[in-house]
Backbone as CSV, one residue per row, in Angstrom:
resi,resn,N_x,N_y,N_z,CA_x,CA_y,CA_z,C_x,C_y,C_z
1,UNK,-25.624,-22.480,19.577,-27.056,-22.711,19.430,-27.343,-24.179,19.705
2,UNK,-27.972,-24.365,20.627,-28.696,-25.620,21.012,-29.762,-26.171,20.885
3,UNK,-30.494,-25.325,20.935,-32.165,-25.380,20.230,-32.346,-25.237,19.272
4,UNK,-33.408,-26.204,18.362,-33.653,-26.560,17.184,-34.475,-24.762,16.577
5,UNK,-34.329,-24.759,15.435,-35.703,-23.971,14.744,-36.619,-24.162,15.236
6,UNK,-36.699,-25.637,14.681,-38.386,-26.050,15.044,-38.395,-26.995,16.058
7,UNK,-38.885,-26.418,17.331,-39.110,-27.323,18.068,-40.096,-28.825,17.716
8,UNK,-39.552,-29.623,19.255,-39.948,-31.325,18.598,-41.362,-31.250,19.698
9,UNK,-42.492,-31.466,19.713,-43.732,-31.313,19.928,-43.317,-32.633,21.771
10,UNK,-42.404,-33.576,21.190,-42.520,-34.052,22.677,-41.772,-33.623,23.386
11,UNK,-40.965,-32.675,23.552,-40.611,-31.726,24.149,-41.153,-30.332,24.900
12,UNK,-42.110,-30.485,24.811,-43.239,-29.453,24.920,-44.391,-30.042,25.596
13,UNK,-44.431,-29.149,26.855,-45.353,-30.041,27.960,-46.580,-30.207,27.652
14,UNK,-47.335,-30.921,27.758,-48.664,-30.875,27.234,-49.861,-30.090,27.578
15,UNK,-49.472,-28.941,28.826,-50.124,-28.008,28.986,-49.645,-26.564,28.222
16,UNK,-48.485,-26.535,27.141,-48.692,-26.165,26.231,-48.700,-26.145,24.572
17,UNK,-49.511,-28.084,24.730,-49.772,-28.372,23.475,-48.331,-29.167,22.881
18,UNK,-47.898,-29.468,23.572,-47.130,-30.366,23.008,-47.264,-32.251,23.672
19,UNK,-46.756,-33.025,23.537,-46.985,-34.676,24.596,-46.150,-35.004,25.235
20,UNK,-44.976,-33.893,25.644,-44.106,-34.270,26.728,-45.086,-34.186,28.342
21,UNK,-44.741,-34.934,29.181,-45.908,-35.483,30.382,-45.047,-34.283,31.413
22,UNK,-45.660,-34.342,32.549,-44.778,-33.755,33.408,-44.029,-34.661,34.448
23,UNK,-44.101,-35.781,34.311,-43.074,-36.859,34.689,-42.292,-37.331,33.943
24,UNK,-42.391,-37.131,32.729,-41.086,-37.434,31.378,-40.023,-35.540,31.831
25,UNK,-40.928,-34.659,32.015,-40.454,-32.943,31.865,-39.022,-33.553,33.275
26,UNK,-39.900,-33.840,34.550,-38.823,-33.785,35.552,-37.748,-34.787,35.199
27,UNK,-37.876,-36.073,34.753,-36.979,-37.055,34.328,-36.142,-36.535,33.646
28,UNK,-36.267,-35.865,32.570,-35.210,-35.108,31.823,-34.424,-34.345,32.460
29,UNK,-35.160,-33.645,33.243,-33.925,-32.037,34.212,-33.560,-33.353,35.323
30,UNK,-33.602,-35.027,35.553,-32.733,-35.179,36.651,-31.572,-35.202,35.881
31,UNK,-32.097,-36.198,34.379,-31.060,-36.342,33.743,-29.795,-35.198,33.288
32,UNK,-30.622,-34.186,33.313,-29.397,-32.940,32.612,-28.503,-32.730,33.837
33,UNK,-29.513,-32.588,35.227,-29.055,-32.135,36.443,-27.647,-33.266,36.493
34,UNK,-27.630,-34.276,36.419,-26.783,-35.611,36.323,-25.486,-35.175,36.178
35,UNK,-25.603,-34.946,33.996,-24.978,-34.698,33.468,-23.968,-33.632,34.049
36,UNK,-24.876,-32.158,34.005,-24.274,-30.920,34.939,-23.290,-31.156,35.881
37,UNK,-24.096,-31.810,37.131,-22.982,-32.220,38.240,-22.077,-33.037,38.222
38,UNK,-21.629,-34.118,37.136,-20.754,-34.778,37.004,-19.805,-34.077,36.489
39,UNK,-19.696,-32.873,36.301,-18.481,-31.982,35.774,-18.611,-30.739,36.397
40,UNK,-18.956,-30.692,37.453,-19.386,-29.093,38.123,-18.165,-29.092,38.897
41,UNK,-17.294,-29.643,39.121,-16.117,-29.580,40.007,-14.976,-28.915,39.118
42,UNK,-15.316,-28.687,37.655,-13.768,-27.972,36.924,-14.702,-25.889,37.316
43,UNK,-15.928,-26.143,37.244,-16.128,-24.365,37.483,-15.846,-24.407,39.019
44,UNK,-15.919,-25.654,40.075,-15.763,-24.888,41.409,-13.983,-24.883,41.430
45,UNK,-13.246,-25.531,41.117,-11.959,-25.737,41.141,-11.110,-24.257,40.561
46,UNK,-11.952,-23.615,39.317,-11.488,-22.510,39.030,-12.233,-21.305,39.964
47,UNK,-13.442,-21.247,40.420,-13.998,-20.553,41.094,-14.698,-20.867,42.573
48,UNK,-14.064,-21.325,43.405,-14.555,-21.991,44.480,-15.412,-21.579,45.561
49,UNK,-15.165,-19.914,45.074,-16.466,-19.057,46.119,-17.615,-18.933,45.192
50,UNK,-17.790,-19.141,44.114,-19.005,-18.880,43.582,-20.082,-20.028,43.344
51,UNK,-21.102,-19.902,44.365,-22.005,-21.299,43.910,-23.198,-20.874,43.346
52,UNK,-22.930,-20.135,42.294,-24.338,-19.805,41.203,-24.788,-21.381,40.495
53,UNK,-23.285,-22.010,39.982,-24.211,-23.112,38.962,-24.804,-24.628,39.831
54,UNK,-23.626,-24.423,41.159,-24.285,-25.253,42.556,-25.836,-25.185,42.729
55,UNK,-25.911,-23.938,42.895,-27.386,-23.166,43.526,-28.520,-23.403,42.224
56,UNK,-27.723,-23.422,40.899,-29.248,-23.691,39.871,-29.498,-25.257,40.124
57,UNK,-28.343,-26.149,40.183,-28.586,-27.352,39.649,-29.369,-28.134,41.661
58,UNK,-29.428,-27.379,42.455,-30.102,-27.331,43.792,-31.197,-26.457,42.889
59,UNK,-31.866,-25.941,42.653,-33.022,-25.126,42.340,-33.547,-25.931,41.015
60,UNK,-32.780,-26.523,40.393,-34.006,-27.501,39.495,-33.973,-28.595,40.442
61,UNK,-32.904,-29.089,41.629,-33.905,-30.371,42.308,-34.994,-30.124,42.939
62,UNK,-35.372,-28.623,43.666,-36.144,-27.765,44.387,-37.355,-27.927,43.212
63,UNK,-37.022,-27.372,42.058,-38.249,-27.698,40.857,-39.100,-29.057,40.911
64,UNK,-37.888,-30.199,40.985,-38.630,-31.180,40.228,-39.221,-32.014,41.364
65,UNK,-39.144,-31.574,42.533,-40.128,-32.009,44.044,-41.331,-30.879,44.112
66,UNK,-41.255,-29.920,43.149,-42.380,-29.463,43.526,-42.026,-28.315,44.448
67,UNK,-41.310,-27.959,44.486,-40.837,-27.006,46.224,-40.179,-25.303,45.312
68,UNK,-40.267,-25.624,44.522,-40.121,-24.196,43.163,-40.533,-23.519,41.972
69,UNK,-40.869,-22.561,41.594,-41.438,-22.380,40.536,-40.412,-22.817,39.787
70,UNK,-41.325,-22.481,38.053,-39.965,-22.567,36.848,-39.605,-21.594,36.883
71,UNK,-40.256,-20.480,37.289,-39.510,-18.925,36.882,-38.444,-19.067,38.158
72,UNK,-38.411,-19.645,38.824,-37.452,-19.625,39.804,-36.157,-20.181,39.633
73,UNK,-36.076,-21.379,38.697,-35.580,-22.322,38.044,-34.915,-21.829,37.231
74,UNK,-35.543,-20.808,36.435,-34.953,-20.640,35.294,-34.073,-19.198,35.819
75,UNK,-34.669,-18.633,36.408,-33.848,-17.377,37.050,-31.977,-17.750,37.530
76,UNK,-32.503,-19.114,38.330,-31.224,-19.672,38.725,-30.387,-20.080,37.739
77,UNK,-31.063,-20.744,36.690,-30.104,-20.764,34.981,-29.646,-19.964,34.991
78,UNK,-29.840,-18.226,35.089,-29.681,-17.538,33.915,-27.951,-16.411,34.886
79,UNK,-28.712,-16.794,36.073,-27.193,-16.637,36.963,-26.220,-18.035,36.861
80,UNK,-26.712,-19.046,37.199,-24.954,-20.196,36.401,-24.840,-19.336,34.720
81,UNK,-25.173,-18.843,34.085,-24.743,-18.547,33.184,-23.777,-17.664,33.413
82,UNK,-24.636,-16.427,33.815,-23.462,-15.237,34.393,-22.143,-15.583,34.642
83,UNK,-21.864,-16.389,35.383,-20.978,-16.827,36.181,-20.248,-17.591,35.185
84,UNK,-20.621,-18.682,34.525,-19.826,-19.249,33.453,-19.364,-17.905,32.805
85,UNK,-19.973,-17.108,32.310,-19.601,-16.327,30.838,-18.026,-15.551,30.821
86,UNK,-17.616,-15.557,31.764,-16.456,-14.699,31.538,-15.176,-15.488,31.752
87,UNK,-15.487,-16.929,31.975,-14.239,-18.028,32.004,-14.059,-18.628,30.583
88,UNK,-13.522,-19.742,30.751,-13.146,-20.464,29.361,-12.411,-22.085,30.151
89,UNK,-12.773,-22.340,28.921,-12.306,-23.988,29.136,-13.297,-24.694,29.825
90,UNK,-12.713,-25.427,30.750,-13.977,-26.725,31.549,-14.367,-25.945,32.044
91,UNK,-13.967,-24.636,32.627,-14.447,-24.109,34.016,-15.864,-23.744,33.163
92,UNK,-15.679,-22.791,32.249,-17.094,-22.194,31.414,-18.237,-23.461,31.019
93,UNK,-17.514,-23.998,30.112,-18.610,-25.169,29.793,-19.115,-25.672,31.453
94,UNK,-18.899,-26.295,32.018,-19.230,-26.971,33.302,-20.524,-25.690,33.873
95,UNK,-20.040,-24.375,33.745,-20.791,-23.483,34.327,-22.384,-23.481,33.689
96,UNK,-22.102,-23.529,32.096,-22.687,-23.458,31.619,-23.733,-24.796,31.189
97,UNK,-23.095,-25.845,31.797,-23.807,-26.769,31.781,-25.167,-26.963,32.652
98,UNK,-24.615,-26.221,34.111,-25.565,-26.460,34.729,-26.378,-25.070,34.514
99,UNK,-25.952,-24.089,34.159,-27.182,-23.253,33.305,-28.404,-23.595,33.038
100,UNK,-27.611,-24.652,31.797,-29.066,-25.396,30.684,-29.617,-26.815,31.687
101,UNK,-29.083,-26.973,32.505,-29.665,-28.224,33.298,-30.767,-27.162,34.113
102,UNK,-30.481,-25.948,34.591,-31.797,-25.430,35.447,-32.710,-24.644,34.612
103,UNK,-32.431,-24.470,33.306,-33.070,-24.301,32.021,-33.819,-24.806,31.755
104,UNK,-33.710,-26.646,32.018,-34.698,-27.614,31.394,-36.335,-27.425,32.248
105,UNK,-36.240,-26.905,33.393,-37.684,-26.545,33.904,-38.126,-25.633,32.771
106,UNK,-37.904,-24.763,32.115,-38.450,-24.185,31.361,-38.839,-24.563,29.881
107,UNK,-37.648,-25.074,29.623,-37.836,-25.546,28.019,-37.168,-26.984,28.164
108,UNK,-37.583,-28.327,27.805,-37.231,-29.429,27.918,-36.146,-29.206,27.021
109,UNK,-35.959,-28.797,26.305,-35.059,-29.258,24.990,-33.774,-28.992,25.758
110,UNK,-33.539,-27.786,26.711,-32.086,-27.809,27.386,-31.483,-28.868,27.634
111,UNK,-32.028,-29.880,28.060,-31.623,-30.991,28.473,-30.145,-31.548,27.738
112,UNK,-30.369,-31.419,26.230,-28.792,-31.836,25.759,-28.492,-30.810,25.449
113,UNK,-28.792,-29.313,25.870,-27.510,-28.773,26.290,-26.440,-28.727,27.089
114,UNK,-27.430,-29.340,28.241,-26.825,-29.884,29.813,-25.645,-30.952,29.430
115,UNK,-25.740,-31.843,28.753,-25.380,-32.854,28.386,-24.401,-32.596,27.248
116,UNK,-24.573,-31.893,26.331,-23.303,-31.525,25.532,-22.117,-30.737,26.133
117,UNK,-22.567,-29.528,26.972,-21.715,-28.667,27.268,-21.056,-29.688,28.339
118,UNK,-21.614,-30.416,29.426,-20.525,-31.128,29.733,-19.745,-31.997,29.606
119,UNK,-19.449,-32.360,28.002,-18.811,-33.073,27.161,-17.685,-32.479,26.785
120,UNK,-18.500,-31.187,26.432,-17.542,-29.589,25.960,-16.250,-29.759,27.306
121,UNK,-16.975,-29.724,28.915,-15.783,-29.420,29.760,-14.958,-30.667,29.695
122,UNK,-15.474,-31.883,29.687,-14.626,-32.903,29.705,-13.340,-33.210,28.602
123,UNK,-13.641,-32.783,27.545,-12.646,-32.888,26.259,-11.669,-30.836,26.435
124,UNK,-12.473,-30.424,27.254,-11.546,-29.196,27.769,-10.118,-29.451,28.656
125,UNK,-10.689,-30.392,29.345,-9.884,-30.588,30.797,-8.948,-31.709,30.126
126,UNK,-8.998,-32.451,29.166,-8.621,-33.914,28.972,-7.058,-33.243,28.838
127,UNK,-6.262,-34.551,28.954,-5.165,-34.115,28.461,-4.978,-34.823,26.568
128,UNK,-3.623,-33.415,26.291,-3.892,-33.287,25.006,-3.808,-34.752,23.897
129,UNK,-4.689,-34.910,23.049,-4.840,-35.765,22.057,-5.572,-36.853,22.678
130,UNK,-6.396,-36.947,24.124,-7.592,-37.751,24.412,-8.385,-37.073,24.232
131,UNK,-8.698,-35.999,24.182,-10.159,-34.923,24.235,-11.285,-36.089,23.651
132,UNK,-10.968,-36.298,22.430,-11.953,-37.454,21.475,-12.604,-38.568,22.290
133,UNK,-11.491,-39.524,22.639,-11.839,-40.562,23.749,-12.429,-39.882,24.916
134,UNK,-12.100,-39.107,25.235,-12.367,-38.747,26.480,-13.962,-38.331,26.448
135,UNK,-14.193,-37.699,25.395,-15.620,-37.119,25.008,-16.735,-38.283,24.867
136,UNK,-16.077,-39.116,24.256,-16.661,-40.492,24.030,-17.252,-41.182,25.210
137,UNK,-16.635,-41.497,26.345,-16.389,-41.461,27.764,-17.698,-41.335,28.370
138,UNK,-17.419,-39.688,28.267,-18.385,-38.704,29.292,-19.810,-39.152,28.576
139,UNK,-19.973,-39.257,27.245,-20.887,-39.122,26.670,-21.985,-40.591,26.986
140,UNK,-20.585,-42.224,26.425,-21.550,-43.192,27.333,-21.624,-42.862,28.726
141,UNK,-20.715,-42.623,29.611,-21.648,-42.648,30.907,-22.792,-41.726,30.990
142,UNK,-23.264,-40.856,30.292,-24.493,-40.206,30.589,-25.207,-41.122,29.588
143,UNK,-25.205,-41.649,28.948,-26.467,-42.472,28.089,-26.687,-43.208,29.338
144,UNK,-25.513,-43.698,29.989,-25.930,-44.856,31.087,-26.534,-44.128,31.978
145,UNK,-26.865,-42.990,31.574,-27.858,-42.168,33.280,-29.138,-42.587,32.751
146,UNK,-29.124,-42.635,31.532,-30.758,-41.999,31.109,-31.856,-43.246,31.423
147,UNK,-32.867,-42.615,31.895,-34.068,-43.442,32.612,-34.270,-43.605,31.233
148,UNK,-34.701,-45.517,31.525,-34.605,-46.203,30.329,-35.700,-45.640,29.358
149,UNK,-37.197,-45.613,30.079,-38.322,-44.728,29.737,-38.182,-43.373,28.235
150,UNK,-36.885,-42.847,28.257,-36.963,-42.330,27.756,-35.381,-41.975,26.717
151,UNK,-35.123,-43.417,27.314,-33.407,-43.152,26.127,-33.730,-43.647,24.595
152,UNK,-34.287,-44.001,24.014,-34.665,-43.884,22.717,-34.939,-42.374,22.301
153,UNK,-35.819,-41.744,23.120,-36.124,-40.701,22.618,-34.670,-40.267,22.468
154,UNK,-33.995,-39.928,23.323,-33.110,-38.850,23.964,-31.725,-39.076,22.939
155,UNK,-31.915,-40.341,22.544,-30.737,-40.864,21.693,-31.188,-40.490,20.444
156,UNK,-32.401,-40.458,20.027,-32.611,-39.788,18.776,-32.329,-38.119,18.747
157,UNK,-32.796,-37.749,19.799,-33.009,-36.423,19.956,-31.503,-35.854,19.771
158,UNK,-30.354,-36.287,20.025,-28.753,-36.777,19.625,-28.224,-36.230,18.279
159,UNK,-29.081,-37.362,17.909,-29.056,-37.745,16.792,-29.407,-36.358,15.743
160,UNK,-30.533,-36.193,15.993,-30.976,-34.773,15.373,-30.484,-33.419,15.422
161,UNK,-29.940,-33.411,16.304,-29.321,-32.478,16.912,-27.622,-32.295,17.442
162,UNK,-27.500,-33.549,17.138,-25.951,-33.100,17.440,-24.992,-32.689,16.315
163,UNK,-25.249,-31.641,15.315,-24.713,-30.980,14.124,-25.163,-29.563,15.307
164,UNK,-25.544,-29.511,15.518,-25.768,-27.811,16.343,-25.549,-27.862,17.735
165,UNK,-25.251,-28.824,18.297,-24.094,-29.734,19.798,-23.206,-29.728,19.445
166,UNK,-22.201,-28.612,18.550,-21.041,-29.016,18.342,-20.784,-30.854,17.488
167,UNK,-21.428,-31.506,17.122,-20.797,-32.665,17.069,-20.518,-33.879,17.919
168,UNK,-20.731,-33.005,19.247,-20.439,-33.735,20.730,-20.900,-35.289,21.258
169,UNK,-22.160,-35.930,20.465,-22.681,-36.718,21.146,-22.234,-37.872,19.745
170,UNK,-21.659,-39.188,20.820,-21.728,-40.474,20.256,-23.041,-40.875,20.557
171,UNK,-23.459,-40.945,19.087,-25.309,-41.640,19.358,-25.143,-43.101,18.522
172,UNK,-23.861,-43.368,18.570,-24.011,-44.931,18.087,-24.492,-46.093,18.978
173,UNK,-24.868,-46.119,20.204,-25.336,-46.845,21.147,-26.209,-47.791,20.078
């Protein structure tokens, strides 16, 4: 579970009542998209003919130019999922990362799912007794993605949430 109970109101676009903008909405899915593809090479390495989670994390860049619906977006999530679900290890998480990265057109909050699960593949793949460091790692270089605009939020949002992220995120920045 990645998503809160109660959703956080700036997370929620403001055409439905929440004060997330729709230039904060796309900033977030580049950021997840980021996250996603910086570990999308352990699902092609185990599965190299299948480009479902390729094709979502191309279909939220298609989103966030404007050139796709969300239902289109999110359709493409819901196949990288497929495709993750029946692996394990980096290969799954990685799959599943970019899932919730073509997710975030729909619901902002995916965004650190994008971002946890590929923490998940990185401490998968690590070798044994770095997983920790290694997680640590993955985790600053994606703080170092985040458009500055909105890394306070995103580091709180961490913060709040990373007891139901597995634990995954160093939000000591």
């Amino acid at each position: 579970m990645i998503l809160p109970k109660e959703r956080d109101q700036r997370l929620i676009t403001l055409r439905r009542g929440g004060t997330l903008s729709d230039d904060d909405h796309r900033l977030l899915a580049l950021w997840a998209a980021a996250c996603a593809s910086h570990v999308l090479e352990y699902f092609e390495q185990a599965q190299p003919n299948d480009q479902r989670p390729r094709h979502a994390l191309a279909q939220l860049h298609a989103w966030v130019r404007g050139e796709l619906s969300m239902s289109e977006a999110r359709a493409a999530g819901g196949h990288a999922n497929a495709a993750a679900r029946g692996l394990s290890g980096a290969a799954r998480f990685a799959g599943f990362a970019a899932a919730q990265a073509a997710l975030v057109a729909h619901v902002a909050a995916h965004n650190l799912g994008a971002a946890a699960y590929a923490i998940k593949a990185v401490r998968a793949a690590a070798a044994k007794g770095t997983e920790d460091e290694t997680g640590r790692q993955e985790c600053a270089w994606q703080h170092a993605q985040l458009p500055a605009t909105l890394r306070a939020f995103v580091l709180e949002d961490q913060r709040a949430r990373n007891p139901i992220c597995w634990g995954v995120f160093d939000v000591n920045d």
